[in-house]
N, C-alpha and C positions, 0 to 999 in steps of 0.2 A: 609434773605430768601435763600434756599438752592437752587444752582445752579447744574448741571451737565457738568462734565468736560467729553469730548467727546472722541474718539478714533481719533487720528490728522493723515493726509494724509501727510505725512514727506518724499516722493515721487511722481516725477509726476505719477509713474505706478504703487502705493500702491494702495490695494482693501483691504488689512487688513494686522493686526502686531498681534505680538506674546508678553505678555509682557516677558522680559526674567529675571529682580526682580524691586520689590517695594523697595523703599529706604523708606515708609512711611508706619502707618499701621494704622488701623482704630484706632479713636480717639485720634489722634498729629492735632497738629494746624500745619496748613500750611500757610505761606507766600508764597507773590508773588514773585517768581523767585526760590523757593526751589524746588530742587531736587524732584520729584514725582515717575519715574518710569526709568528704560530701557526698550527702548520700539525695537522690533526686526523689520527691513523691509524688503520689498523684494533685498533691495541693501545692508544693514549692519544696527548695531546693534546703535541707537540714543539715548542720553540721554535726556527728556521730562520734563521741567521745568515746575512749576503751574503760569498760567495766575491772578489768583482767590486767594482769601484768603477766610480761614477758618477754621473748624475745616473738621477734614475727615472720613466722615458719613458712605461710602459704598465705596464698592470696587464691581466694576462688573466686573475685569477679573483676576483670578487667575495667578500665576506666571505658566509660561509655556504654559498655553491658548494661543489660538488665537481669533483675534473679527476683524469683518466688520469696515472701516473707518467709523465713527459716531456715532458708539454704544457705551453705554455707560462704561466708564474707569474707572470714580469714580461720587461721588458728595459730594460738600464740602455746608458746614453751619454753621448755630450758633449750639453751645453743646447741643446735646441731644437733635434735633429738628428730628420730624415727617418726614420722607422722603417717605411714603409707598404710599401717593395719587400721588407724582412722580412720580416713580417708575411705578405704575400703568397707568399714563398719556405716559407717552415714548412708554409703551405697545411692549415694546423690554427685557422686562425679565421674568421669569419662574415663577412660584406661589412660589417656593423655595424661588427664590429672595425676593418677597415681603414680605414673612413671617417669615425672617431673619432678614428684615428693620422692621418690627412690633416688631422685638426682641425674639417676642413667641408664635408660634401655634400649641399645643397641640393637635392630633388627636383623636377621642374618641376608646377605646378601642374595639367597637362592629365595626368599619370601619377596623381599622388594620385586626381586627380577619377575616374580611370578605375578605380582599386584601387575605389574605393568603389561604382563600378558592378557594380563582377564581384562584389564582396562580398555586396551587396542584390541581383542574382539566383541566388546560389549560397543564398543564405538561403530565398528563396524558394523554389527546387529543394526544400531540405531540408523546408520545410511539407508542399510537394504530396509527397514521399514518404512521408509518415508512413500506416502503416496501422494502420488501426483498421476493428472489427467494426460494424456496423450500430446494435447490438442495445448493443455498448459504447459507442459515439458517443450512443447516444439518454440513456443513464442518465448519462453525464458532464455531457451536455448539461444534465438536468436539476438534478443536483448541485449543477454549477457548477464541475467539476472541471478544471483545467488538463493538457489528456493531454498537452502539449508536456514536462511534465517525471515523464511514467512508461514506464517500460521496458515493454515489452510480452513474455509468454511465448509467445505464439502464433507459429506460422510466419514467419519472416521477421522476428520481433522486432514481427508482429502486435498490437495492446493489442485482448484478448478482457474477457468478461463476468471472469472469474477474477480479474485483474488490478486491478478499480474495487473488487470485492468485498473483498480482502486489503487495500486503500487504507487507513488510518486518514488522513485529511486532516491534522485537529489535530498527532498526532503526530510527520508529516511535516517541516509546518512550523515545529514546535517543536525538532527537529533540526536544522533547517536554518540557523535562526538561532543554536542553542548548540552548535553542533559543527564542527571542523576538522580539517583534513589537516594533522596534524603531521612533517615529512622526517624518514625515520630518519638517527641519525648514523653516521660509520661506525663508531664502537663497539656501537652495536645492532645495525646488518647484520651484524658480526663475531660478536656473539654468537649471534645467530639463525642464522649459515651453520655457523661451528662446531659448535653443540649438534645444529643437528638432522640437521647430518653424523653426528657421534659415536651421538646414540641410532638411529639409524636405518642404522648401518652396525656399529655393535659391538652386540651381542646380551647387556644389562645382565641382571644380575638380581642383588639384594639381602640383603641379612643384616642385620639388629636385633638388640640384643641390650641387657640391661639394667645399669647399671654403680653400686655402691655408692658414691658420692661422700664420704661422710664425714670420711672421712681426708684426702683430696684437700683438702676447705674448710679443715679445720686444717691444713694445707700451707700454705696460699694464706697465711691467718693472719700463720701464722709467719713468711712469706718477707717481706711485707708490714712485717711491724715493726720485721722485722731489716736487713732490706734500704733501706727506709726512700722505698719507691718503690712506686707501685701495679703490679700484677701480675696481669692478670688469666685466669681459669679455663683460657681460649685459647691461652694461655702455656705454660700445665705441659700440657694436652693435645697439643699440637705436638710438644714435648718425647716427650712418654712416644709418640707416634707414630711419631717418628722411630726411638726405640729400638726400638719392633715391628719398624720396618722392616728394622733391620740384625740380625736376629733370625730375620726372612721375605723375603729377598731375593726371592722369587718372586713378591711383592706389587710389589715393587720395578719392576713392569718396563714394555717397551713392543710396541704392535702392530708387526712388521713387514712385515706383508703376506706374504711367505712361512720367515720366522723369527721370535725371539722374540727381542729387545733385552733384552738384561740390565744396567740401569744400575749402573756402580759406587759413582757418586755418588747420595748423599739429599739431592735439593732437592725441599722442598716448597712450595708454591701457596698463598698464604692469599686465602681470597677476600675482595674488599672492596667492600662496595655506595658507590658514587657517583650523582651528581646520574643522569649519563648511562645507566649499567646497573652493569656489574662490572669491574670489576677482578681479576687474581690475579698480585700481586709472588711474586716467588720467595725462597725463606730458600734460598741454594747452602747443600750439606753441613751440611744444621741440624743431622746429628747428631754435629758437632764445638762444636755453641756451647749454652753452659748457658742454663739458662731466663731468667737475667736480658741477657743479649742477644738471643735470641729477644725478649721483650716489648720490649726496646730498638728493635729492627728494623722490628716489628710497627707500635709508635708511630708508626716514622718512612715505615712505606712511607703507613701512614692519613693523614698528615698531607697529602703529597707528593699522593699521589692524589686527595685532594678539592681541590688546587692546579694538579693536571694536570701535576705535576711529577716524573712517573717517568721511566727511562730504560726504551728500548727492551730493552738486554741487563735489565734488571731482571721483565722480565716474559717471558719466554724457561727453556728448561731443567729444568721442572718433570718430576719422574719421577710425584708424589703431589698429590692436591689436599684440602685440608681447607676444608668451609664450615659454618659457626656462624651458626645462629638462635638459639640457646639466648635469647642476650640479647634477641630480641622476643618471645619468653614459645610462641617453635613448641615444641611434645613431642619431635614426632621429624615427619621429612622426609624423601623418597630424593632424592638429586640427579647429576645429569645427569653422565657421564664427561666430565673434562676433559682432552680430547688433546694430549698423547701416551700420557696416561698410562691405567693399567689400571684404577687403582681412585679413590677420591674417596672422603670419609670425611665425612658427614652430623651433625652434633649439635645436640642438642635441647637445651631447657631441664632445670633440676633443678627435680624434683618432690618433693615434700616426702608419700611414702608409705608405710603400715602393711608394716612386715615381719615376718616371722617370724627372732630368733635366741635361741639357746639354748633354745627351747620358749616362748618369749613373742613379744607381739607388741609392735616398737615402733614409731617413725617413724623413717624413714630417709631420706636423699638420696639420690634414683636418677635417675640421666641416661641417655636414650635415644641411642644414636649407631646410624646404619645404612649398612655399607660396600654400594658400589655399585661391582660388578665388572665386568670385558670377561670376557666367557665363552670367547672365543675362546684366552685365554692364561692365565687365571684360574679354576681349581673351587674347587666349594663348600667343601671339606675345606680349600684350600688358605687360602681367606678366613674361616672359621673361627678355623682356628686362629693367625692373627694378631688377629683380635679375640679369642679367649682370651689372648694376650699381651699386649693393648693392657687388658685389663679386669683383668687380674693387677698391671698397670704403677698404674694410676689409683686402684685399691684400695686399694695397698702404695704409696703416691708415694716414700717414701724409696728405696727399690729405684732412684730414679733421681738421685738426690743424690748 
């Protein structure tokens, strides 16, 4: 008997996925555990094994579509079984759908002929309603302008004088032919709903502050030679992060609506730019793993994620988020709270600037970082003085050895 294999909730805050390809096509037998689809979420891209065996009857969601958690993905059966009284029991597809599972329904020619009558006078309707001013009819007219394809501001969506005048024609058309509607994925929508949830309901506000790096780079050096593995900057910064935190547990923490979450655990968020938008894997308890795990993790979540190959719990649990421009040559940045957590921690490149020590001036390495607070559980004082401890840490790096 033919089953329906459903759209899976591979998220606690999925509402729907995108598929992004079928590795099966209609009429392969499917085994239990075979590859079926990639399926897209609102956190990253999961590969969706078949629970079910059978053959594979229907496909209800095209590659690149999206669909609601529960509707349906596919349905699998015995060969060349009936699926169309289904299909019609779910009462979640189009007559298209069903009449594709039937295989074949032929429309009679006096109905098409008649679609296409109601079509060319509904088109027509749509001419004779168009309104336009006199005075803008006359100057299109002479132009040469096509008002079928301009919005009009006037009453009623009127096309007035105003409207021919702000026209660039050339520019119009030269848009028209170099430009398209590209569909967000649901990693964009995710990040667009998230962020401007976050800044527009947590009341941000920022701290900079300047950090001597010198000693940090003969860090890096060292660790580097001895170690005998690359390590980079992002590495010992995470690290000396993490140790603020357990240091500043009240940075630590999260909004509750009408309490204040104290996490016990330090897991931080590294952000990572992909094709699609962002990414942020989570390090659980970074501040039990030395920096060469840390940079180990790091590697492997960069890799996984330009592969689309994260786990859902890997992206999950985040108390702190840390995001690095440094390496495309930004100074310094504020950026956006990433929920749940209070604060996110901004870094810029190293600047190669004149300082003042011991009454001379020399060059020095200074790196801009600026933490980005929830104010509602977060002051000033309180995020200060963990960037004085995270600027004491990255100074002094052996303090963290």
């Amino acid at each position: 008997m033919a089953e329906i294999v459903k759209m899976p909730r591979l998220s606690d805050t999925m509402t729907e996925g995108v598929v992004s390809k079928w590795h099966k096509k209609v009429g392969d037998e499917i085994k239990e555990g075979d590859l079926l689809a990639d399926i897209e979420t609102d956190k990253a891209t999961m590969e969706f094994e078949s629970f079910q065996e059978g053959f594979l009857l229907y496909i209800g969601v095209k590659e690149s579509e999206s669909a609601s958690v529960d509707s349906i993905l596919a349905i699998l059966g015995h060969k060349d079984e009936d699926i169309s009284s289904l299909l019609n029991s779910e009462n979640k597809t189009s007559d298209d759908d069903v009449s594709d599972a039937k295989d074949q329904i032929i429309r009679p020619a006096e109905e098409v002929d008649s679609s296409l009558k109601t079509s060319s006078l509904n088109l027509e309707k749509d001419e004779k309603r168009l309104k336009i001013s006199p005075l803008a009819k006359k100057i299109a007219s002479e132009k040469g302008i096509d008002i079928n394809s301009i919005k009009g501001s006037g009453d009623n969506g009127r096309i007035i004088k105003r409207d021919l005048e702000e026209l660039n024609i050339n520019k119009s058309n030269e848009s028209i032919k170099s430009s398209f509607n590209q569909p967000l994925t649901q990693m964009r929508k995710t990040i667009a709903s998230r962020l401007s949830e976050s800044k527009f309901s947590a009341p941000h506000f920022y701290l900079t502050t300047k950090i001597n790096v010198d000693s940090l780079i003969e860090l890096r050096k060292n660790l580097i030679n001895n170690l005998d593995t690359k390590i980079s900057f992002n590495d010992i910064i995470i690290k000396a992060v993490a140790f603020s935190l357990s240091k500043h547990p009240n940075i630590n923490v999260s909004w509750g609506k009408d309490s204040i979450i104290l996490n016990k655990d330090i897991n931080i968020g590294v952000a990572i730019a992909v094709e699609d938008g962002l990414v942020v894997p989570v390090i659980k308890n970074t501040d039990q793993h030395n920096i060469l795990d840390i940079s180990k993790k790091i590697k492997d979540f960069v890799e996984r994620a330009n592969n689309k190959k994260l786990m859902v719990e890997e992206l999950t649990g985040n108390t702190f988020t840390v995001s690095n421009l440094g390496m495309f040559g930004i100074d310094e940045f504020t950026a956006i709270i990433n929920p749940p957590d209070a604060c996110i921690l901004a870094i810029g490149s190293i600047q190669k600037t004149p300082i003042v020590k011991d009454g001379e001036i020399l060059v020095g390495n200074i790196m801009k970082v600026t933490l980005s607070s929830d104010h509602r559980i977060v002051d000033g004082a309180q995020g200060a003085q963990f960037l004085k401890t995270l600027k004491t840490m990255l100074e002094n790096p052996l303090l963290m050895i």
